[in-house]
Structure formats: structure tokens, C-alpha cells
N, CA, C and O of each residue as an XYZ file, in Angstrom:
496
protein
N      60.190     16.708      2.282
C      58.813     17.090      2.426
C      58.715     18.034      3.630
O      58.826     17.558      4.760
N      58.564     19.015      3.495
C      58.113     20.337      4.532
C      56.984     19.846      5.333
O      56.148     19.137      4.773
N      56.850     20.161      6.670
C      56.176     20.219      7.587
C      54.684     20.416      7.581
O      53.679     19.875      8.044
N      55.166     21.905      6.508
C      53.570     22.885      6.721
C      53.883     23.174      4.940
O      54.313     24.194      4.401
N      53.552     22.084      4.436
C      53.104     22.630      3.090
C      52.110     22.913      2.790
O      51.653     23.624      3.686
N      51.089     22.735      1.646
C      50.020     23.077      0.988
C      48.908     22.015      1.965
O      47.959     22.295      2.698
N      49.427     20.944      1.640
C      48.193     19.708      2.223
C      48.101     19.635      3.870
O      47.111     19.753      4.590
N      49.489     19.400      4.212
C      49.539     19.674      5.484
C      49.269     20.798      5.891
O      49.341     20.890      7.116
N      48.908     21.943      5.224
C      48.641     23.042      6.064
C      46.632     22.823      5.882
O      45.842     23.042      6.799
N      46.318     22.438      4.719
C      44.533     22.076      4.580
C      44.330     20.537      5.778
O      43.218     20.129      6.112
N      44.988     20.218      6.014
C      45.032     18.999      6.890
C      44.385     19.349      8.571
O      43.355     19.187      9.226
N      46.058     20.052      8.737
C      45.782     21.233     10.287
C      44.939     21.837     10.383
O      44.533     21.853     11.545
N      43.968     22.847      9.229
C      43.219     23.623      9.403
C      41.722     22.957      9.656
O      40.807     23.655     10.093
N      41.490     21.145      9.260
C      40.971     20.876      9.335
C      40.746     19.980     10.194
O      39.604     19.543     10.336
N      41.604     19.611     10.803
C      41.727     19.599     12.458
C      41.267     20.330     13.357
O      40.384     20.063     14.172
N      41.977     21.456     13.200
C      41.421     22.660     14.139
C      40.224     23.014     14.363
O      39.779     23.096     15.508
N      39.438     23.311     13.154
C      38.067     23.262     12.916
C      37.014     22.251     13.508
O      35.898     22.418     14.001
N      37.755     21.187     13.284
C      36.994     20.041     13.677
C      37.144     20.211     15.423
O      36.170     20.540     16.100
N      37.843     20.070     15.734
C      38.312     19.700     17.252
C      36.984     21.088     17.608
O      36.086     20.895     18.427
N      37.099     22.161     16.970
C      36.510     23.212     17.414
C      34.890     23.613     17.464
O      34.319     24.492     18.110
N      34.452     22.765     16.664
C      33.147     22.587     16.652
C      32.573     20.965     17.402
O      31.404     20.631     17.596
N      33.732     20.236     17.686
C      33.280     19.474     18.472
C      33.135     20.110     20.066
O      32.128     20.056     20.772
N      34.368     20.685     20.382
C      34.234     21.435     21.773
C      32.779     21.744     21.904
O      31.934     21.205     22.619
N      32.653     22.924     20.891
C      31.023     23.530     21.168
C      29.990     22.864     20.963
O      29.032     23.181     21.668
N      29.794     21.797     20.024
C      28.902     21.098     20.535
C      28.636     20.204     21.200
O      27.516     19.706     21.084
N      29.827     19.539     22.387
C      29.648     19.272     23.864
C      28.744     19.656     25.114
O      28.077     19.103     25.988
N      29.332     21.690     24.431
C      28.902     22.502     24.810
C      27.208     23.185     24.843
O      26.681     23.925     25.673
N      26.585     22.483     23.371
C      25.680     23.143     23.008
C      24.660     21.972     23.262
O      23.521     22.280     23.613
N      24.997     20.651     23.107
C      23.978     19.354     23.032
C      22.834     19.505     23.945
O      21.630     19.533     23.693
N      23.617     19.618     25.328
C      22.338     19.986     26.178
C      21.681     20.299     26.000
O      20.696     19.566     25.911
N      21.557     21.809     25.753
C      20.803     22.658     25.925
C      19.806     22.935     24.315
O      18.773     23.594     24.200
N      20.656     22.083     23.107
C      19.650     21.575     22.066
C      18.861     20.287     22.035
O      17.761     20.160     21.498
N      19.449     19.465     22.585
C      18.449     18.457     23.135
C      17.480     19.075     23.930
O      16.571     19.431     23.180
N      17.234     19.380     25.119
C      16.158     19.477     25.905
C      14.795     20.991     24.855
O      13.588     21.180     25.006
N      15.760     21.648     23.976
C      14.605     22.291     23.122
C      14.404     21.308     22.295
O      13.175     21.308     22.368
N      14.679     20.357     21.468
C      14.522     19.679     20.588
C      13.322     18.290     21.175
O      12.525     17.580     20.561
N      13.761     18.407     22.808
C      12.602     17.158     22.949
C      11.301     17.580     22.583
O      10.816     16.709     21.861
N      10.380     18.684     22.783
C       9.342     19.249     22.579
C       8.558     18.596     21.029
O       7.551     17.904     20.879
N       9.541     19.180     20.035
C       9.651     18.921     18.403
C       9.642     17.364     18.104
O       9.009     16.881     17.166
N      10.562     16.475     19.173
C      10.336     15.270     18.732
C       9.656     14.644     18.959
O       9.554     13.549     18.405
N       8.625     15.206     20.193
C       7.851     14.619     21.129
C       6.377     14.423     20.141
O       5.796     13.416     19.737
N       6.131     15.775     19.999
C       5.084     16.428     18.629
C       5.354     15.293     17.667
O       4.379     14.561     17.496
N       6.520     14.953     16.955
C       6.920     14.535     15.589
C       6.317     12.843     15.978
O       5.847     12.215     15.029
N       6.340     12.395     16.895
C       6.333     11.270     17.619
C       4.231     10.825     17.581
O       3.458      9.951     17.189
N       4.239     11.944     18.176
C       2.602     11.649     18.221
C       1.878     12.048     17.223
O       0.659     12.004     17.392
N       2.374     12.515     15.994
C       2.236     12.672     14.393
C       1.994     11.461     14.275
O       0.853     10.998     14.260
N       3.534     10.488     14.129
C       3.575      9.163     13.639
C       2.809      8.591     13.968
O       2.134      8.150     13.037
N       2.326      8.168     15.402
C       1.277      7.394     15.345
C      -0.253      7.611     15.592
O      -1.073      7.085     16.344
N      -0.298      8.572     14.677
C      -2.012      9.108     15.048
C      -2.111      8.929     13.182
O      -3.197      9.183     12.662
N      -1.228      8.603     12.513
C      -1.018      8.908     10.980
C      -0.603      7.095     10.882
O      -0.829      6.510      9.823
N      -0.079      6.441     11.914
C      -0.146      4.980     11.731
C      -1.423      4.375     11.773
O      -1.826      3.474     11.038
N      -2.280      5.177     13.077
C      -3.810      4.314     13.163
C      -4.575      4.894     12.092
O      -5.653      4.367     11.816
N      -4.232      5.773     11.528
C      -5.295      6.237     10.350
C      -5.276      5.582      9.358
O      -6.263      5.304      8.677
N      -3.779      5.146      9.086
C      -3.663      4.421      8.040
C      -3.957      2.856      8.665
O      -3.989      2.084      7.706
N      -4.129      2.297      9.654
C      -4.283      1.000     10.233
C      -5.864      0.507      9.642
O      -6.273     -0.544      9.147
N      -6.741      2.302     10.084
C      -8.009      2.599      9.857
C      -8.762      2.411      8.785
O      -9.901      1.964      8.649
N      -7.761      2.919      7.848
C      -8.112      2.453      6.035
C      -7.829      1.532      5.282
O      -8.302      1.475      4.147
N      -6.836      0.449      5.862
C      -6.537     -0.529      5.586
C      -7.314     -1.549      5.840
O      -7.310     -2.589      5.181
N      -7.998     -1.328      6.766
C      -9.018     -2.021      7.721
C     -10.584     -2.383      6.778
O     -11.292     -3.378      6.624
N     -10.602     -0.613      6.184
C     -11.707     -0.646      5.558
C     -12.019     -1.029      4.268
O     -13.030     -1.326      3.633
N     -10.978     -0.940      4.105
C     -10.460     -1.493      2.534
C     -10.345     -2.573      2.621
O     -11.067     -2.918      1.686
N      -9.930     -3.582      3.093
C     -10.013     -4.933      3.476
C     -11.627     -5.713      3.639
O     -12.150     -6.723      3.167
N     -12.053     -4.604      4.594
C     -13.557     -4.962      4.440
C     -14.734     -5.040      3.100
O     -15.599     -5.795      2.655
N     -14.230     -3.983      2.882
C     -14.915     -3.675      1.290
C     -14.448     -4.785      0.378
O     -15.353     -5.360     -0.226
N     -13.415     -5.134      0.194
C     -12.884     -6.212     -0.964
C     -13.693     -7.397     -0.406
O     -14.480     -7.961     -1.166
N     -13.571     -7.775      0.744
C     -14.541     -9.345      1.658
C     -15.536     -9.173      1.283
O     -16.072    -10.099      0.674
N     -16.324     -7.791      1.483
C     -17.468     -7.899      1.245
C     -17.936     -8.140     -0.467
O     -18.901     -8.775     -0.890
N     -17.288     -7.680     -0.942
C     -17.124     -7.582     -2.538
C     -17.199     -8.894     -2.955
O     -18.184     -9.354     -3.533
N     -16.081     -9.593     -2.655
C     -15.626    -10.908     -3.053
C     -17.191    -11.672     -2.386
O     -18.037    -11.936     -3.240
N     -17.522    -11.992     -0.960
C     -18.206    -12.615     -0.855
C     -19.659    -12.587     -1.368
O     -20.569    -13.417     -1.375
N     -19.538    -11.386     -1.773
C     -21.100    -11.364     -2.560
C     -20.931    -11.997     -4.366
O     -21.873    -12.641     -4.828
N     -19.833    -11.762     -5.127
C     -20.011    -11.944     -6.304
C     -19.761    -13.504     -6.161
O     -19.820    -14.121     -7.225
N     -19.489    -14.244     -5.017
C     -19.420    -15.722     -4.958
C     -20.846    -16.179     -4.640
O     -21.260    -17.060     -5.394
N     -21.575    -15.819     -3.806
C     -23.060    -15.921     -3.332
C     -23.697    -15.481     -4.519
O     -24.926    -15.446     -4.455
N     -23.266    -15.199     -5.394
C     -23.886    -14.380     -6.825
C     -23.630    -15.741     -7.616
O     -24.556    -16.216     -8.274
N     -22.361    -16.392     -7.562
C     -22.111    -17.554     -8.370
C     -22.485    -18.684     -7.742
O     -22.334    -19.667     -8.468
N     -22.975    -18.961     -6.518
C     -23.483    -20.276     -5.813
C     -25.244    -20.619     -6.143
O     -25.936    -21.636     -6.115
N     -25.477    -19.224     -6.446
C     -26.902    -19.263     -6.182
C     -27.517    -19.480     -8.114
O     -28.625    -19.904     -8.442
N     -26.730    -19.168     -8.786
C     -27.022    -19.265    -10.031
C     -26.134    -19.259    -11.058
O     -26.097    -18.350    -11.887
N     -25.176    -20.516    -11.070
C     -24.051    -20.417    -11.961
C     -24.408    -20.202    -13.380
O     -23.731    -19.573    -14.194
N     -25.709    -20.876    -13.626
C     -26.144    -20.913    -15.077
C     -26.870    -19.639    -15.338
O     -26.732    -19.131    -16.451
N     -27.642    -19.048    -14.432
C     -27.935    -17.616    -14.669
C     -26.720    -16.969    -15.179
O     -26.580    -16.736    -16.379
N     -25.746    -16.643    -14.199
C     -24.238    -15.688    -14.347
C     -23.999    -16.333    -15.579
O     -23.481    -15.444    -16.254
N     -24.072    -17.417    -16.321
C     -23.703    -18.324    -17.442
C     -24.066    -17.482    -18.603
O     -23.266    -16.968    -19.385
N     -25.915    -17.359    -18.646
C     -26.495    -16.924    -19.137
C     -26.454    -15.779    -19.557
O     -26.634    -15.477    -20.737
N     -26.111    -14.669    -18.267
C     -26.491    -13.207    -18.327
C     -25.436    -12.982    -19.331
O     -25.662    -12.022    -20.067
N     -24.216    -13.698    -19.573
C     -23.559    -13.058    -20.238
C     -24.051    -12.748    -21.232
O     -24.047    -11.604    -21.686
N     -24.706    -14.001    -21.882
C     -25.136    -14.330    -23.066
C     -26.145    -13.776    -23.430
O     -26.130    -13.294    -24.562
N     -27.460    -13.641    -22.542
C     -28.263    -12.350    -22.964
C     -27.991    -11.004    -23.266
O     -28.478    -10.359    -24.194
N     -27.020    -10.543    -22.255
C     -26.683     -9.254    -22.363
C     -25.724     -9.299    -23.815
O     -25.240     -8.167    -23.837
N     -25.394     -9.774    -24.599
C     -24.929     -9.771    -25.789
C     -25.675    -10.058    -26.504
O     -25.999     -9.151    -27.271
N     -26.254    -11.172    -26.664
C     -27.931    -10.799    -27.677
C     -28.500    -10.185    -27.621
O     -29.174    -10.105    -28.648
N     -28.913     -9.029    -26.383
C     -29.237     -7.729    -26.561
C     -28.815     -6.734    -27.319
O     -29.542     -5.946    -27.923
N     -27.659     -6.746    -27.305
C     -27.005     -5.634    -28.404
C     -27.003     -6.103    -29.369
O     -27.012     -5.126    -30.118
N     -26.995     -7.317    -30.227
C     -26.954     -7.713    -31.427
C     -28.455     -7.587    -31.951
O     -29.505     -7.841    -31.361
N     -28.248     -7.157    -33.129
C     -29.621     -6.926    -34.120
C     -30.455     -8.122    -33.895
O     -30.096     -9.206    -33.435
N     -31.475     -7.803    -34.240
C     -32.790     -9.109    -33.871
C     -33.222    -10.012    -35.183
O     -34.045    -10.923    -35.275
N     -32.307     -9.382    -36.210
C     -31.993    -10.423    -37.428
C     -31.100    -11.627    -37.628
O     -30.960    -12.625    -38.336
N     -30.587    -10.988    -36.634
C     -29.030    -11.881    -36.537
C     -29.224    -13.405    -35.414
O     -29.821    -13.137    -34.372
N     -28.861    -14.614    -35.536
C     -28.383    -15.386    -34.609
C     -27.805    -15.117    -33.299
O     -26.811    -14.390    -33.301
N     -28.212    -15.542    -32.215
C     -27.665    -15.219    -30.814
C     -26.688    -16.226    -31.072
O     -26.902    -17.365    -31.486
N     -25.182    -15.499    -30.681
C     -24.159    -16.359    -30.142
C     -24.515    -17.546    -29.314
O     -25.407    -17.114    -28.583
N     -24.377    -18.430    -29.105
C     -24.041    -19.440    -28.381
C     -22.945    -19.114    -27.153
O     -21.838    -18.619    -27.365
N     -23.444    -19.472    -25.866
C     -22.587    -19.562    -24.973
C     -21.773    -20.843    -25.030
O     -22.049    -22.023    -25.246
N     -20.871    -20.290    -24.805
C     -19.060    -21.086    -24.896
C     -19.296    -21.874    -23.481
O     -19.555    -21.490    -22.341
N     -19.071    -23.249    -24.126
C     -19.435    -24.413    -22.840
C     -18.750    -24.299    -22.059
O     -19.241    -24.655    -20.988
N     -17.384    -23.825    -21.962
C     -16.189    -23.304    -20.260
C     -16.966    -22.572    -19.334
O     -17.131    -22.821    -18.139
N     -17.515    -21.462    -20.138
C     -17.880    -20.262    -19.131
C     -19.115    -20.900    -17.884
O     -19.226    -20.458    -16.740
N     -19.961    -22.050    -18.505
C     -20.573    -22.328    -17.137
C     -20.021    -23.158    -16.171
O     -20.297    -23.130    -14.972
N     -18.873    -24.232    -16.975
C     -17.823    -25.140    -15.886
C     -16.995    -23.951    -15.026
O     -16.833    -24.313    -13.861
N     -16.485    -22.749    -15.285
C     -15.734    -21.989    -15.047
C     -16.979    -21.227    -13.763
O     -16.814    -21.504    -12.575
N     -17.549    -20.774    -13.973
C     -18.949    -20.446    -13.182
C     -18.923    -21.352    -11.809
O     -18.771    -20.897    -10.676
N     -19.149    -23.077    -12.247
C     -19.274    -24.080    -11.157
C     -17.801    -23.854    -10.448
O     -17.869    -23.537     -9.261
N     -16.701    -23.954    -10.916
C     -16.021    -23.848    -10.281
C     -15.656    -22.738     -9.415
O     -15.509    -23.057     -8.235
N     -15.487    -21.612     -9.684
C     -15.528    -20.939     -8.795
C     -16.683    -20.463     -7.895
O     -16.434    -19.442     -7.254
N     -17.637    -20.894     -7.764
C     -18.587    -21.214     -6.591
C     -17.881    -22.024     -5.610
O     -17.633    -21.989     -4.404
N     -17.675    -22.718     -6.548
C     -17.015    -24.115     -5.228
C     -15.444    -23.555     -4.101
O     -15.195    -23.956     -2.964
N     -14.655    -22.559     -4.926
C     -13.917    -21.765     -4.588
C     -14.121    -21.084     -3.341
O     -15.149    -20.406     -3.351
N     -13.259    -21.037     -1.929
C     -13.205    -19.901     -0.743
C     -13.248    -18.974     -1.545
O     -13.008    -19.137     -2.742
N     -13.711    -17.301     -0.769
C     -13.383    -16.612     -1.195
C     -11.588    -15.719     -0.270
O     -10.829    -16.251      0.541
N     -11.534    -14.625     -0.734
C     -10.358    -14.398     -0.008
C     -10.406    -13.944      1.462
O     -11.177    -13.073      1.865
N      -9.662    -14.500      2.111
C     -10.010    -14.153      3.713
C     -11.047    -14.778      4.125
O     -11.126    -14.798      5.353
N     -12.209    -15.507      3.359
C     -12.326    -16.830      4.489
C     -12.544    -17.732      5.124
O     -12.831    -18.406      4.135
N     -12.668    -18.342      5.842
C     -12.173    -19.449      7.002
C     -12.395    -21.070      5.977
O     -12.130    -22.161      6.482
């Protein structure tokens, strides 16, 4: 096996190279670091002006669902058999005035009581 054949010669060359761009960038780090702090500094106070925004909407969105939730429960505390009902009117409304009103399905007002009795999400 020769010294400096084919592989061993792509081997050396890639040595050389290497060793050679490590030198220079010994050489160069400095002086790209201290331009580069500027860029990361910027990139830095991106992140967290884009963290509280999003902290911001998460926040509000959170609020909106509480508020959501706690009203359609105060909606079911205050009149389970109404909410029972409305279904049931609002479908005999659309049905012809010849026709029989459906009957409300005896779950939907146990289902009603119960979730009154239900926290809502988030709280206490």
C-alpha cells in the first residue's frame, strides 16, 4: 500500500484544509463575535417582546373561554328546564303547525341539572 495514493492523498488534502480554516478562524472569531453581538442582542429582544405578546393572547384567550364557560353555566343554573325547553320550542318552531311537537327527550333536562351542578373550567 503506497503512502500517497488516491485516498491517502483525499485524506491529506483534507487535513490540510481543515487545520487551515481552523487557524483562521481562531483568527477571525473575535472580531466576528463582537460584530455578531449587536445581531444577537436585537435577535434576543425579538424573542421576548414576541414571548409577552404571545403570554398576552394567551391570557386573553383564556379569559374569553372563563368568561364563556361561566356564563353558559349561569345560563344552566338559572333555568335548566327553560335551556330544556328552548330546545324544544325552537324545533316546534320550524315544524309545520299541523304536525305534533316532538316531545322533549327526558335526559336532556337530567343532563341540563347536571351540568349546572358542574365547576366550570378554571374555577375555584
Amino acid at each position: 500500500m503506497p503512502l500517497f495514493d488516491e485516498k491517502n492523498q483525499k485524506l491529506l488534502l483534507g487535513f490540510v484544509v481543515g487545520a487551515a480554516a481552523g487557524a483562521m478562524a481562531s483568527k477571525l472569531a473575535p472580531a466576528l463575535g463582537e460584530s455578531a453581538k449587536p445581531a444577537l442582542k436585537q435577535a434576543m429582544k425579538l424573542a421576548l417582546l414576541g414571548a409577552e405578546a404571545t403570554r398576552e393572547l394567551v391570557a386573553h384567550a383564556k379569559e374569553a373561554l372563563e368568561d364563556a364557560s361561566a356564563e353558559a353555566a349561569a345560563e344552566l343554573r338559572t333555568a335548566p328546564a327553560a335551556a330544556a325547553g328552548g330546545v324544544a320550542t325552537a324545533a316546534a318552531a320550524a315544524a309545520p303547525a299541523n304536525e305534533e311537537k316532538p316531545a322533549t327527550p327526558a335526559g336532556v333536562a337530567d343532563f341540563a341539572a347536571a351540568m349546572a351542578s358542574r365547576k366550570g373550567v378554571g374555577s375555584a
